[in-house]
C-alpha positions in Angstrom: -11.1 41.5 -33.7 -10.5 44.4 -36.2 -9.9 47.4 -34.4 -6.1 47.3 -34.1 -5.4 50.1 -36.3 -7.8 51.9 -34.8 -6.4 51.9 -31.9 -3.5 52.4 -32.7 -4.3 55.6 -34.9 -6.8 56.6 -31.8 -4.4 56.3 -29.1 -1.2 58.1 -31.3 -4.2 61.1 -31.6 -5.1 60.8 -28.6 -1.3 61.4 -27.0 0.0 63.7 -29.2 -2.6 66.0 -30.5 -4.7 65.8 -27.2 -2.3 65.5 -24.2 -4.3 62.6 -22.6 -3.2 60.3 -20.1 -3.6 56.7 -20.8 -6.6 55.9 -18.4 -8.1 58.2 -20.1 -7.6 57.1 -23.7 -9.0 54.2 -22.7 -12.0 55.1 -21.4 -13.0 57.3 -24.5 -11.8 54.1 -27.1 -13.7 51.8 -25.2 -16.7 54.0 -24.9 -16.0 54.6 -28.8 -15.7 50.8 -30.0 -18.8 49.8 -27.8 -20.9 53.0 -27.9 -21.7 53.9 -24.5 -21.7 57.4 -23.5 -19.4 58.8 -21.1 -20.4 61.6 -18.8 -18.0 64.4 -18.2 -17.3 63.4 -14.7 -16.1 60.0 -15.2 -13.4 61.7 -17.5 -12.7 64.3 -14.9 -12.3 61.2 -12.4 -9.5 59.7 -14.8 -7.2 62.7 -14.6 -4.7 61.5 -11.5 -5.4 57.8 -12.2 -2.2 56.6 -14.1 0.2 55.5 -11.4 -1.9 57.5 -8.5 -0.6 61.1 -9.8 2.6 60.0 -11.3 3.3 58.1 -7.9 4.3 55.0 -9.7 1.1 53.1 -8.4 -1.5 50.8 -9.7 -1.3 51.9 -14.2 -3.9 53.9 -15.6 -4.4 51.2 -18.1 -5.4 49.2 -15.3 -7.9 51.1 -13.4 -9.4 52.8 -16.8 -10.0 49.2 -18.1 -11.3 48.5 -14.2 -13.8 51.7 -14.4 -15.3 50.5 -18.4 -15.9 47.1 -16.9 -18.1 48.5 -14.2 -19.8 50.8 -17.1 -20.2 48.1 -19.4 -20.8 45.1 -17.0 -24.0 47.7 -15.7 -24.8 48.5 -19.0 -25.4 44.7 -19.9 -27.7 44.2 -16.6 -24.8 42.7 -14.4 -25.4 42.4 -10.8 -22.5 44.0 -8.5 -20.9 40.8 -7.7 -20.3 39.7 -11.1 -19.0 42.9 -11.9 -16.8 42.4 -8.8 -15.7 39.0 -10.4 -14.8 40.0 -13.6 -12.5 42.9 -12.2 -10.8 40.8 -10.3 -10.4 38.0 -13.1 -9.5 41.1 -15.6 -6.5 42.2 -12.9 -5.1 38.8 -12.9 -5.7 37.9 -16.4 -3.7 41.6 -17.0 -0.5 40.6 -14.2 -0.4 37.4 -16.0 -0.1 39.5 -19.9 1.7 42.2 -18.6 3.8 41.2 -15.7 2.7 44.1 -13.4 -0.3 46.4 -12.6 1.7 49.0 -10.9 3.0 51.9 -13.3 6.4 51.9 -11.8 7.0 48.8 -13.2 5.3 49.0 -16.6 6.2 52.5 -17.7 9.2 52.7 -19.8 12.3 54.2 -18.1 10.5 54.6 -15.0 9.4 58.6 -13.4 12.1 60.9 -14.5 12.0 64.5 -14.8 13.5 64.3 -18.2 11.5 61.5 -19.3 9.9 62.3 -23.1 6.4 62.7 -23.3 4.4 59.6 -23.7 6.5 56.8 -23.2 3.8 54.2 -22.6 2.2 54.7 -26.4 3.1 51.2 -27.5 2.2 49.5 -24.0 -1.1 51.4 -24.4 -2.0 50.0 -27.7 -1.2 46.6 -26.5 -3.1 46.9 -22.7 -6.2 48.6 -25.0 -6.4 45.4 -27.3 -5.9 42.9 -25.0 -9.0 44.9 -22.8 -10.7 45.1 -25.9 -10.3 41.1 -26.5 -11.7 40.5 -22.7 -14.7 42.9 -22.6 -15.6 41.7 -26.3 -16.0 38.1 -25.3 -16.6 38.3 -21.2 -18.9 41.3 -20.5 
């Protein structure tokens, strides 16, 4: 696939001239790269997801990529069981790539108060692509 310097320009913008968080980010590249609308609220939704408020629990990259299968997966006439399938296939498939789903253990240096801003850019990039790869070829 040929979006990787997309993505990797979009997320950088995305970061560091918008502020967003990275379930977030995802949403709107994926929504970008496959040209499906978003509505307002399903951006809203995405504001506490990464780690569960900065709790440490299941990544943002995670449940964004979770909530665009469910979009897509409806969008191509999936039943609600296949979507099931897929998210749960996607969550293993990620574990197995990533080593985790939970942010405590992917995020860089962990929750500190002095932590620098955006310290998951490059793990984004890669979690986005390897989404990208899935939902290209599975949904």
């Amino acid at each position: 696939m040929q979006y990787r310097e997309y993505i990797n320009e979009r997320v950088h913008s995305l970061y560091w001239k918008e502020d967003l968080n990275c379930a977030i980010t995802s949403l709107l590249i994926f929504s970008e790269i496959f040209k499906i609308d978003l509505d307002l609220q399903i951006l809203d939704a995405a504001i506490g997801m990464p780690g569960a408020g900065r709790y440490g629990a299941q990544c943002g990259l995670v449940t964004g990529s979770l909530m665009f299968i469910g979009i897509k997966g409806k969008e191509n006439g999936l039943e609600h069981e296949a979507i099931v399938d897929k998210c749960h296939n996607f969550a293993k498939d990620f574990e197995k790539e990533f080593g985790s789903l939970n942010c405590r253990d992917l995020r860089p240096e962990g929750f500190k108060p002095d932590n620098p801003p955006h310290l998951c850019e490059e793990i984004t990039k890669r979690a986005i692509m390897f989404t990208l790869n899935i939902l290209a070829a599975k949904i």
